[in-house]
FILUMBA-516211 format. One line per field, with one value per residue: x negated, z, y negated of N, C-alpha, C, CB in turn; residue in one letter. Coordinates in nm, 2 decimals, decimal comma. Glycine has a CB too. Example, Ala and Ser with C-alpha at 12.3 -4.5 7.8 and 13.67 -1.06 7.14 Angstrom:
n.c1	-1,32	-1,28
n.c3	0,78	0,71
n.c2	0,57	0,22
ca.c1	-1,23	-1,37
ca.c3	0,78	0,71
ca.c2	0,45	0,11
c.c1	-1,32	-1,29
c.c3	0,78	0,79
c.c2	0,33	0,00
cb.c1	-1,13	-1,41
cb.c3	0,90	0,57
cb.c2	0,45	0,06
residu	A	S
END
This chain:
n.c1	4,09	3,90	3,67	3,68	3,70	3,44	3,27	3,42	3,29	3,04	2,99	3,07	2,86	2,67	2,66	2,68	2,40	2,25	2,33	2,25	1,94	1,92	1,98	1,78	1,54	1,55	1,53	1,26	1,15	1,22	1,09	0,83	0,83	0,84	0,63	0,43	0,46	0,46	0,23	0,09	0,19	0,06	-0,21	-0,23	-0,18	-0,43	-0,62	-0,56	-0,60	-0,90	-0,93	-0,85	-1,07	-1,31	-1,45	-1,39	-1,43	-1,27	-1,16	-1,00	-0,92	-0,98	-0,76	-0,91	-1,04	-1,01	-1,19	-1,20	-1,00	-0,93	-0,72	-0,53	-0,55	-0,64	-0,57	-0,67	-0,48	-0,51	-0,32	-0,20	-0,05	0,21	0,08	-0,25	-0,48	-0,38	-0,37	-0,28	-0,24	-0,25	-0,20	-0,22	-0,16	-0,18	-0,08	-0,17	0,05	0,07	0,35	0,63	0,72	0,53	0,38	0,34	0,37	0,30	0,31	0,15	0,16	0,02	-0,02	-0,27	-0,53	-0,77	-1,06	-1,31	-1,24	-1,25	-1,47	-1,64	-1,57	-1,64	-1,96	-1,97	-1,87	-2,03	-2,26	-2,26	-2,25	-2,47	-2,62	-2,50	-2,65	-2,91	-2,95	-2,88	-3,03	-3,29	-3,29	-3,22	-3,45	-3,64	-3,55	-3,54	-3,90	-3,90	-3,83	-3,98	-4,25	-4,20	-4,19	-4,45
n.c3	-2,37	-2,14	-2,29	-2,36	-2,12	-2,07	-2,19	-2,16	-1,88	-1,96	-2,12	-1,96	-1,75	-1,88	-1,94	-1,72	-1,67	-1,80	-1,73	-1,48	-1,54	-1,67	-1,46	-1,28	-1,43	-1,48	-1,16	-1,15	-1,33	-1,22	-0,94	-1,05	-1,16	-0,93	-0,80	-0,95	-0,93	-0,69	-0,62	-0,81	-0,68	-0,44	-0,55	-0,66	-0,46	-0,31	-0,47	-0,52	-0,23	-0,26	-0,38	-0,29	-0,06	-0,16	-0,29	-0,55	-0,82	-0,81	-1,08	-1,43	-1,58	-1,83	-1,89	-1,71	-1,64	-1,37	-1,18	-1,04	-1,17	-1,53	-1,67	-1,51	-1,49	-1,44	-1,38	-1,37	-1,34	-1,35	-1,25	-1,25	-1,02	-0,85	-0,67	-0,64	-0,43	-0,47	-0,56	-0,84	-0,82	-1,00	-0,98	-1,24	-1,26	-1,42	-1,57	-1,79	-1,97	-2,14	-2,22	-2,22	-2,01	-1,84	-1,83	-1,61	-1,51	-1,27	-1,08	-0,89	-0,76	-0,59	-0,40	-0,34	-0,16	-0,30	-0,34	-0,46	-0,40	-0,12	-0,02	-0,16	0,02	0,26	0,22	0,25	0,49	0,67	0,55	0,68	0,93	0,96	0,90	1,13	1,33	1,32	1,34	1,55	1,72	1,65	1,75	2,06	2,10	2,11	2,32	2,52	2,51	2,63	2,82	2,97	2,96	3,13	3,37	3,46
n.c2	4,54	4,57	4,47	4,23	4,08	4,13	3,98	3,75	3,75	3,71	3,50	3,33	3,30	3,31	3,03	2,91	2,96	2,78	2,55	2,53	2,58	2,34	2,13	2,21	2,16	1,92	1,82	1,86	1,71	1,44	1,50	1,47	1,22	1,05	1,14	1,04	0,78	0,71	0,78	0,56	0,34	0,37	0,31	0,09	-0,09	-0,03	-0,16	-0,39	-0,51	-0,42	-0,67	-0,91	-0,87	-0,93	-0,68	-0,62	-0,86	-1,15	-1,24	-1,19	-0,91	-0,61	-0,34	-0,10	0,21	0,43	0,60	0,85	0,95	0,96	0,95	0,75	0,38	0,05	-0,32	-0,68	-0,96	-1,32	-1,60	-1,96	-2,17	-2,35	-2,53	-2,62	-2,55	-2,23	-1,91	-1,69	-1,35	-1,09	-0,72	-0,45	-0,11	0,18	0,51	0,73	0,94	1,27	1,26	1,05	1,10	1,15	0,87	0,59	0,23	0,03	-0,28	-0,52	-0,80	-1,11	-1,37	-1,57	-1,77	-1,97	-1,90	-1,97	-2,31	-2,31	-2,23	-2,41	-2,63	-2,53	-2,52	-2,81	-2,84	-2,73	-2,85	-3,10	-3,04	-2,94	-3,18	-3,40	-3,23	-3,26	-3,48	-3,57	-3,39	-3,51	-3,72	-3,71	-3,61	-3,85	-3,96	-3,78	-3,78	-4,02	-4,06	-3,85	-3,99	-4,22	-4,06	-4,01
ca.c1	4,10	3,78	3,57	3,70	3,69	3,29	3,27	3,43	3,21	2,88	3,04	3,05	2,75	2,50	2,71	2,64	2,27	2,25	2,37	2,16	1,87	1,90	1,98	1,62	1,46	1,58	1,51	1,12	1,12	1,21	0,95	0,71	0,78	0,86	0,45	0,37	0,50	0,42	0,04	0,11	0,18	-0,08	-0,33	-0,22	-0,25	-0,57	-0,67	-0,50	-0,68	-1,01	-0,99	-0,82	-1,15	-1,41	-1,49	-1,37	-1,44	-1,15	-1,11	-0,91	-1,01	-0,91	-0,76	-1,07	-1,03	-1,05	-1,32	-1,17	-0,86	-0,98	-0,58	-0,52	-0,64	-0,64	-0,66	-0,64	-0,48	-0,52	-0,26	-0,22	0,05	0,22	-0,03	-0,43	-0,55	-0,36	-0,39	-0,16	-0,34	-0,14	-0,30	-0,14	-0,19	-0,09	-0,07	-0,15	0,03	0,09	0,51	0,67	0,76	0,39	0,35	0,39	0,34	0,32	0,22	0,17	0,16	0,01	-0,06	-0,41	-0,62	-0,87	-1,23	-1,39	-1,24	-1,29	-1,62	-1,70	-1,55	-1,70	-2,07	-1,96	-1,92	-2,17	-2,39	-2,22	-2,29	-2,66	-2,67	-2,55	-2,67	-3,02	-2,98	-2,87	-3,13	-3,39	-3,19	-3,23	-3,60	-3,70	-3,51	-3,66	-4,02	-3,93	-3,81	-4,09	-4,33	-4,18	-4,18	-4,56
ca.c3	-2,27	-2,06	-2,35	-2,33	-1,95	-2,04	-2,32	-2,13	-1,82	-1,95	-2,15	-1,79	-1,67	-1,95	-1,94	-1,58	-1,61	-1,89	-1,65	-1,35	-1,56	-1,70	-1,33	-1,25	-1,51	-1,42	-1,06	-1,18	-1,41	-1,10	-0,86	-1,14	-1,16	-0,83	-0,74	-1,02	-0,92	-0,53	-0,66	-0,85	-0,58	-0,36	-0,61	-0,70	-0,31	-0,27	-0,60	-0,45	-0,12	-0,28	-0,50	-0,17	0,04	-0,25	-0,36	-0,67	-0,85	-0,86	-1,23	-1,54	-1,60	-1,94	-1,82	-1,69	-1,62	-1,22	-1,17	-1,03	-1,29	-1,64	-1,70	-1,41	-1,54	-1,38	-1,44	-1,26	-1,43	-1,22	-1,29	-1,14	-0,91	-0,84	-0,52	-0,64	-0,36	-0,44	-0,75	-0,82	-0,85	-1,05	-1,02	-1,30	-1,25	-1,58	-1,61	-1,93	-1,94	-2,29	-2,27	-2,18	-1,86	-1,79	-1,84	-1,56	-1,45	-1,18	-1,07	-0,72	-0,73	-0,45	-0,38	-0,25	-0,11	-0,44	-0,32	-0,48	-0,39	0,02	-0,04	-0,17	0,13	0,41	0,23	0,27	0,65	0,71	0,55	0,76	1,07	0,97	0,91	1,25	1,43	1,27	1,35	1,74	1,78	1,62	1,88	2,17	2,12	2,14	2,42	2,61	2,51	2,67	3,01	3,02	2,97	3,25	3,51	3,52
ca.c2	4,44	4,53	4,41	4,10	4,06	4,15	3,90	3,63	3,68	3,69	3,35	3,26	3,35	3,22	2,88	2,85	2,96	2,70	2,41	2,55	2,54	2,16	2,07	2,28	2,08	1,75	1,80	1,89	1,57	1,33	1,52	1,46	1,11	1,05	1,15	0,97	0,65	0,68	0,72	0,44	0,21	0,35	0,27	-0,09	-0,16	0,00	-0,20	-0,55	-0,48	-0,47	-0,78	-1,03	-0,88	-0,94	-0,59	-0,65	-0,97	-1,25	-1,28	-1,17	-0,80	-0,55	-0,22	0,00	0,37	0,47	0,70	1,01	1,02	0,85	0,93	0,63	0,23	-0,06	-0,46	-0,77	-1,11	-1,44	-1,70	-2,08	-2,19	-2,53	-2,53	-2,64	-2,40	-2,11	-1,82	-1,61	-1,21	-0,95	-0,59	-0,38	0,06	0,24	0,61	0,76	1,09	1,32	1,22	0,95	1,10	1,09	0,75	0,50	0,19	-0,03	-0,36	-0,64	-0,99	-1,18	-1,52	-1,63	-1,92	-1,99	-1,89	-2,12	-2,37	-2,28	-2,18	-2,54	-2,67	-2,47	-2,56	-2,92	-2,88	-2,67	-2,98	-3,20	-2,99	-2,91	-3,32	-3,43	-3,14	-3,30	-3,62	-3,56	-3,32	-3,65	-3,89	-3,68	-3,58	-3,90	-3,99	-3,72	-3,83	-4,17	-4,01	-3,81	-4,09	-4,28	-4,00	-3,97
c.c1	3,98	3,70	3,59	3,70	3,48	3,29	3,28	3,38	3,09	2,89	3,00	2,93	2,64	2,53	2,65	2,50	2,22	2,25	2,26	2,04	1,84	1,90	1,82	1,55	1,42	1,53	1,32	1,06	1,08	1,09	0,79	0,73	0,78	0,69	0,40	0,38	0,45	0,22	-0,01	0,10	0,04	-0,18	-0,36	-0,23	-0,37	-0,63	-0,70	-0,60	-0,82	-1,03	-0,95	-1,01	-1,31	-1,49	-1,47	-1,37	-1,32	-1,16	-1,05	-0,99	-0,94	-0,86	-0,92	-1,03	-1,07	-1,17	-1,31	-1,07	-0,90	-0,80	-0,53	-0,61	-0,57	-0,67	-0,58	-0,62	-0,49	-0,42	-0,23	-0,04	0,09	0,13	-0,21	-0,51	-0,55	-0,35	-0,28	-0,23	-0,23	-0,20	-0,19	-0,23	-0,06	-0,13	-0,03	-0,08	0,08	0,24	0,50	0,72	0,65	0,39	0,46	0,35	0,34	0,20	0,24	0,13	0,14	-0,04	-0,20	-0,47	-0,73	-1,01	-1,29	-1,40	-1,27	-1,40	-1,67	-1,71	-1,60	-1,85	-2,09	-1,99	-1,99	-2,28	-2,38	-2,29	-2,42	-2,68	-2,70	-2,58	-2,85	-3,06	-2,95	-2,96	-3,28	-3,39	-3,23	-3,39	-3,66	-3,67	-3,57	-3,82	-4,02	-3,93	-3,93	-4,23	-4,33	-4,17	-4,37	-4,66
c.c3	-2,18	-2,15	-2,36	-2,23	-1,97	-2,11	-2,21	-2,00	-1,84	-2,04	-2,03	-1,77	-1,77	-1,96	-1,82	-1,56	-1,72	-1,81	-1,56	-1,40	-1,59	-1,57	-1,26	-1,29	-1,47	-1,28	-1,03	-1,18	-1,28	-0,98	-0,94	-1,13	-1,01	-0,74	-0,80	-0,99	-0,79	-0,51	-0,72	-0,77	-0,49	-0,41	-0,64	-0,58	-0,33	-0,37	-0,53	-0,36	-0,14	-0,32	-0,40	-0,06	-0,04	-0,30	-0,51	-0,70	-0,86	-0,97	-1,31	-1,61	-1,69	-1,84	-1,81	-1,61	-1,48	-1,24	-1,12	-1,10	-1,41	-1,68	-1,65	-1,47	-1,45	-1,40	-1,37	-1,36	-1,33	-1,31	-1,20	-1,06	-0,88	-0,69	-0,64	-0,52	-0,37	-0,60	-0,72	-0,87	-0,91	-1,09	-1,15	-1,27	-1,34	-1,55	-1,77	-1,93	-2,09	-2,33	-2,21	-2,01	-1,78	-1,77	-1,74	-1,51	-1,32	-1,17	-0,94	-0,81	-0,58	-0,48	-0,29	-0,24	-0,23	-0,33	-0,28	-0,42	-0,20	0,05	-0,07	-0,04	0,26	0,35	0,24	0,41	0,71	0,69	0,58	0,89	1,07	1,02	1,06	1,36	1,44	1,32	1,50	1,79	1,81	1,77	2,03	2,22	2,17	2,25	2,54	2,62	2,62	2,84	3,06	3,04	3,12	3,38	3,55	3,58
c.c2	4,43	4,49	4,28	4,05	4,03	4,04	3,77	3,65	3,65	3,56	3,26	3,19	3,24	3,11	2,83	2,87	2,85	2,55	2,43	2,51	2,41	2,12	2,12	2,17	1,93	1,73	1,80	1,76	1,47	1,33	1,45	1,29	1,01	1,02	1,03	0,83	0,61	0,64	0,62	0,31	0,24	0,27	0,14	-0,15	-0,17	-0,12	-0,35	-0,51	-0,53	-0,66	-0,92	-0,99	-0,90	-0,82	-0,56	-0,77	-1,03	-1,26	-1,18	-1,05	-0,75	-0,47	-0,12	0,12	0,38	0,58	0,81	1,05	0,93	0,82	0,76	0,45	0,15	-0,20	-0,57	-0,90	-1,20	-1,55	-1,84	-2,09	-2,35	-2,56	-2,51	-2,54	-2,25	-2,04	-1,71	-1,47	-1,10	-0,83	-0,53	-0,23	0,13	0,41	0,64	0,93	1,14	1,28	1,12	1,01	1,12	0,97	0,66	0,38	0,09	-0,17	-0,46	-0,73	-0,99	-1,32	-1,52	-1,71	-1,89	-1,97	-1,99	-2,25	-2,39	-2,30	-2,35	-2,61	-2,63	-2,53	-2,71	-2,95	-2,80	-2,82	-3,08	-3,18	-2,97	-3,09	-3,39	-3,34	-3,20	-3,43	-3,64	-3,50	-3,47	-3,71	-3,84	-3,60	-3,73	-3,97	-3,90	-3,76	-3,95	-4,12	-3,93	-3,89	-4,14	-4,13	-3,98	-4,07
cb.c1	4,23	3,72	3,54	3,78	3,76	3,20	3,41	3,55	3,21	2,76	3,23	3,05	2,71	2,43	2,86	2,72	2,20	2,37	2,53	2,14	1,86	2,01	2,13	1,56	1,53	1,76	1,60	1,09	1,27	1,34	0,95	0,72	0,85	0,95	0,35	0,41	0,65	0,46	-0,04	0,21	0,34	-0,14	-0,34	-0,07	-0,25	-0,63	-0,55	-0,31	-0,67	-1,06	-0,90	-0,59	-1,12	-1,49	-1,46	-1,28	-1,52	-1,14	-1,23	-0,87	-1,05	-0,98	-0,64	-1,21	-1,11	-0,91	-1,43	-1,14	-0,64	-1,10	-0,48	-0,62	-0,62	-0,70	-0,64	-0,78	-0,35	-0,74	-0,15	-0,28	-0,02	0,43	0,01	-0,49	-0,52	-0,23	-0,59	-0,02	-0,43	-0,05	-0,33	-0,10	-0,19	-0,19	0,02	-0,30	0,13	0,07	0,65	0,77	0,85	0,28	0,35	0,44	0,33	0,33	0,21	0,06	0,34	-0,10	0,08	-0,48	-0,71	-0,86	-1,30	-1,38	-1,15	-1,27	-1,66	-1,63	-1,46	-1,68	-2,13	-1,86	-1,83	-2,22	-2,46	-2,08	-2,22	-2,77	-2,56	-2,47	-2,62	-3,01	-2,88	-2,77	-3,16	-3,32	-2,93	-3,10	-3,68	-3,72	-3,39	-3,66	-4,06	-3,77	-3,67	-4,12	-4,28	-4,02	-4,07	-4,61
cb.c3	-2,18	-1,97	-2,46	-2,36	-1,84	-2,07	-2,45	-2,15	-1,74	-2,01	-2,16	-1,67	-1,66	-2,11	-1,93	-1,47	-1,60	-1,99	-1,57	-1,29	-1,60	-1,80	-1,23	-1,33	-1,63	-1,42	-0,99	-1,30	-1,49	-1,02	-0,84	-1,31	-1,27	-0,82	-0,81	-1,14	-0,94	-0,44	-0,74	-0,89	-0,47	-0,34	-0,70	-0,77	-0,17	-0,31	-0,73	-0,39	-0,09	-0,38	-0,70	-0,05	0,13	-0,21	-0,30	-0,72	-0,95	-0,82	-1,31	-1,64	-1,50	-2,08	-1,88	-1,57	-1,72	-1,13	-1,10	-0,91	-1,23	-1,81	-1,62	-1,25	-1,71	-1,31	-1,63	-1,13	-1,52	-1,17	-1,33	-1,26	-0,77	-0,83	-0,37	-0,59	-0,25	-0,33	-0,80	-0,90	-0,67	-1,18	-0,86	-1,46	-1,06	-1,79	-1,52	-2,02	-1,79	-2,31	-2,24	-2,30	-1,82	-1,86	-1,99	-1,50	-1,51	-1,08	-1,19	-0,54	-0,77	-0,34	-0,29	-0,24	0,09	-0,54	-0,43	-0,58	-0,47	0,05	-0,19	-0,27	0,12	0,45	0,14	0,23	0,75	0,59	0,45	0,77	1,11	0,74	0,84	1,29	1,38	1,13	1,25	1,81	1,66	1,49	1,87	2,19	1,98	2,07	2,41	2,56	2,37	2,60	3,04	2,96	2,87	3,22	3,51	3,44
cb.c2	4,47	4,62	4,46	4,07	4,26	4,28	3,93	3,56	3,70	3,84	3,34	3,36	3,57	3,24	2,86	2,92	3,12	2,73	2,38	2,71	2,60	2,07	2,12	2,42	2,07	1,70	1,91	1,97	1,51	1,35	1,70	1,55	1,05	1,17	1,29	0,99	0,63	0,87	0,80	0,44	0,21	0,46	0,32	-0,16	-0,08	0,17	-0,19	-0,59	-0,34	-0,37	-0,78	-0,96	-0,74	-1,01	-0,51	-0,60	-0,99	-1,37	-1,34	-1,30	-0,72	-0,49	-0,13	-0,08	0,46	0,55	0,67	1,05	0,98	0,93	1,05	0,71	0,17	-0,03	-0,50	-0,78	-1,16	-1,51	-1,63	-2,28	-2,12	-2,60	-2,31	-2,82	-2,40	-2,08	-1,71	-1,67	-1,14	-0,98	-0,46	-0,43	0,14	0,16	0,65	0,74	1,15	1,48	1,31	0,87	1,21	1,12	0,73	0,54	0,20	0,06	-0,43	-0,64	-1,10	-1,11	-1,62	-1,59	-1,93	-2,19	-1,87	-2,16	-2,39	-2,16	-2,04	-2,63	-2,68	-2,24	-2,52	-2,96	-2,89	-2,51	-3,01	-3,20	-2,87	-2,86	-3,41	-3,51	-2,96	-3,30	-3,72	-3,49	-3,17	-3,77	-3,91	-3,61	-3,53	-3,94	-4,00	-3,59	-3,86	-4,31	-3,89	-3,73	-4,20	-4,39	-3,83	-3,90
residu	X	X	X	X	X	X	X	X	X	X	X	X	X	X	X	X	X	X	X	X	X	X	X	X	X	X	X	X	X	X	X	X	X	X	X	X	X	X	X	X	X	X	X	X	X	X	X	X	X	X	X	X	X	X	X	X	X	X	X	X	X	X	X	X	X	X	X	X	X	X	X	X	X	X	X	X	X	X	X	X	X	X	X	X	X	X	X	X	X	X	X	X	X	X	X	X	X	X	X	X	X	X	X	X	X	X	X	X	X	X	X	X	X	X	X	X	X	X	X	X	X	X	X	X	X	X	X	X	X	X	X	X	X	X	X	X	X	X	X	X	X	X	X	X	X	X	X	X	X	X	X	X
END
């Protein structure tokens, strides 16, 4: 009878260190992707961030490897919008990792005012504002000349 008492606890025992361990495991897994995913997002900010402030070029990039993790890639699509002023910017950040519980990715969408098309328009009124800033300056020289004439 006590060998069977021993029998069916260490039944017990390795059953329950059987479960403990997969709940270990699993609790690892989640930490692990958990990081993985948080550095994820950071990175697709940081990413976004640059390419709205022009550190990174506005256009339609492959994935390109980060420079302090080659694991870590990065790529920028540009798509149109029912709005002519605005683009639509989609960073993607991929994690290459040896399992699939390495591997994650993430991606933003943002909407933004087109550049180019800004940029045309500010050198328009700029060469508006050169023009009559040119042509008032003209106008009011010679109007000075005339006053000075007549005071002497």
């Amino acid at each position: 009878m006590t060998l069977l008492e021993v029998v069916l606890a260490l039944a017990i025992f390795f059953g329950s260190l059987a479960v403990l361990s997969q709940l270990a495991w699993n609790g690892s897994r989640a930490a692990v992707q958990g990081r993985l995913q948080s550095q994820a997002v950071v990175r697709c900010e940081a990413k976004l961030a640059e390419v709205v402030c022009g550190a990174v070029p506005l256009q339609n990039s492959s994935p390109q490897p980060y420079t302090d993790d080659p694991k870590w890639s990065w790529s920028v699509s540009l798509g149109q919008t029912q709005y002519a002023e605005l683009v639509v910017v989609e960073v993607t950040v991929t994690h290459e990792g040896g399992s699939s519980l390495g591997n994650v990715t993430q991606k933003l969408t943002r909407w933004m005012r087109d550049p180019a098309l800004f940029e045309a328009a500010l050198e328009a009124q700029m060469a508006a504002a050169e023009e009559e800033s040119s042509s008032s300056s003209s106008s009011s020289s010679g109007s000075s000349t005339s006053s000075s004439s007549g005071s002497r």
